[in-house]
DRENPADO-72400 format. One record per residue (C-alpha): x, y, z; residue in one letter; residue number from 1. Coordinates in nm, 3 decimals. Each point is the difference from the previous one (the first is absolute). Layout:
// DRENPADO-72400
R|u|v|w|res|n
R|X|Y|Z|A|NUM
...
This chain:
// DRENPADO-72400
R|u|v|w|res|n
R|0.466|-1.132|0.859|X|1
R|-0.070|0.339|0.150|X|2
R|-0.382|0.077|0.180|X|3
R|-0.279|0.161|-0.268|X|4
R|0.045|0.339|0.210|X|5
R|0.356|0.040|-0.014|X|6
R|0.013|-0.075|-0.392|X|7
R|-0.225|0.295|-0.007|X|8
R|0.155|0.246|0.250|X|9
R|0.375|-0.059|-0.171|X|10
R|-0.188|0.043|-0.346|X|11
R|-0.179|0.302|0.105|X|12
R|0.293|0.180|0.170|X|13
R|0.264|-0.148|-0.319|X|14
R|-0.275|0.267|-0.233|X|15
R|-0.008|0.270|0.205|X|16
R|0.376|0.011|-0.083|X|17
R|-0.037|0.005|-0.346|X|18
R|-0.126|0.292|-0.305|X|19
R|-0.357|-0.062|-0.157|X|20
R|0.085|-0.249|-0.231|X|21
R|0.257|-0.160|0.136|X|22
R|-0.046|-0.380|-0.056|X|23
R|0.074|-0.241|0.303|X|24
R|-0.035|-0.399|-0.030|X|25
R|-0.076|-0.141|0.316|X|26
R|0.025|-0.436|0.062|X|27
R|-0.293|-0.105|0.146|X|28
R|-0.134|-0.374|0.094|X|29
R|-0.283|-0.126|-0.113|X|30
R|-0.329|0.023|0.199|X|31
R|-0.124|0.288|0.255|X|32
R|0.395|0.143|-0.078|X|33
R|-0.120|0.057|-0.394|X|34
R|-0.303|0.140|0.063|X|35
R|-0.003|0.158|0.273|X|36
R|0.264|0.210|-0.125|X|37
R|-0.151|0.087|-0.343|X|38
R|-0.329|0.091|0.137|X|39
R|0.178|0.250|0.251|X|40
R|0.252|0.144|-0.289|X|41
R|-0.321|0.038|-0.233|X|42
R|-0.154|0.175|0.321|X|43
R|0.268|0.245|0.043|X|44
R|-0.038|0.109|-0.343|X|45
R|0.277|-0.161|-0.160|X|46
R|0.007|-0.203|-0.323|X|47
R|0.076|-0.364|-0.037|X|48
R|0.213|-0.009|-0.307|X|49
R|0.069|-0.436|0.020|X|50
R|-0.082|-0.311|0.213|X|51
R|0.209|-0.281|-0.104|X|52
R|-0.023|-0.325|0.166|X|53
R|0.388|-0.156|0.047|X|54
R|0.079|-0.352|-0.059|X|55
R|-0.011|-0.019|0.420|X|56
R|-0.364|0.129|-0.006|X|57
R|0.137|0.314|0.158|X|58
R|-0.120|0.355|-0.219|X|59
R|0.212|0.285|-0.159|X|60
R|-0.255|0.270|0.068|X|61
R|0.124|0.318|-0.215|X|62
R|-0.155|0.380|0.138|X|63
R|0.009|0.312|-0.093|X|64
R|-0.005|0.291|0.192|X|65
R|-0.222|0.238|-0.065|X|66
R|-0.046|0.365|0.133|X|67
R|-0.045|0.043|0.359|X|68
C-alpha cells in the first residue's frame, strides 16, 4: 500500500526511462491510487492502453509512452 504521490512519482520517473512507446504496467489499489494515477498519466500526455481490475480489487494499469 504505497501513498497516491509516490505511485505517481515512481511511475513518472519509471517513463522517463523508457523510448516513446515503450509499454509499462504499473499495480495500483483501488481508490485515490487508480485514479489519481490515470488522470496524471493522461495529463502528461501519455496513453492508457488497459485498466484491469484483479481478483484483489487492485488494477493492472497498462501505459504507453509517448514522445516527450
Amino acid at each position: 500500500n504505497t501513498p497516491c504521490p509516490i505511485n505517481f512519482v515512481r511511475t513518472k520517473l519509471k517513463l522517463d526511462d523508457m523510448q516513446a512507446g515503450d509499454q509499462l504496467t504499473v499495480a495500483l489499489d483501488d481508490g485515490e491510487a487508480i485514479s489519481s494515477v490515470e488522470m496524471s498519466i493522461q495529463q502528461e500526455g501519455h496513453n492508457i492502453k488497459s485498466k484491469i481490475q484483479q481478483n484483489d480489487g487492485s488494477w493492472l494499469l497498462e501505459i504507453i509512452k509517448t514522445a516527450s
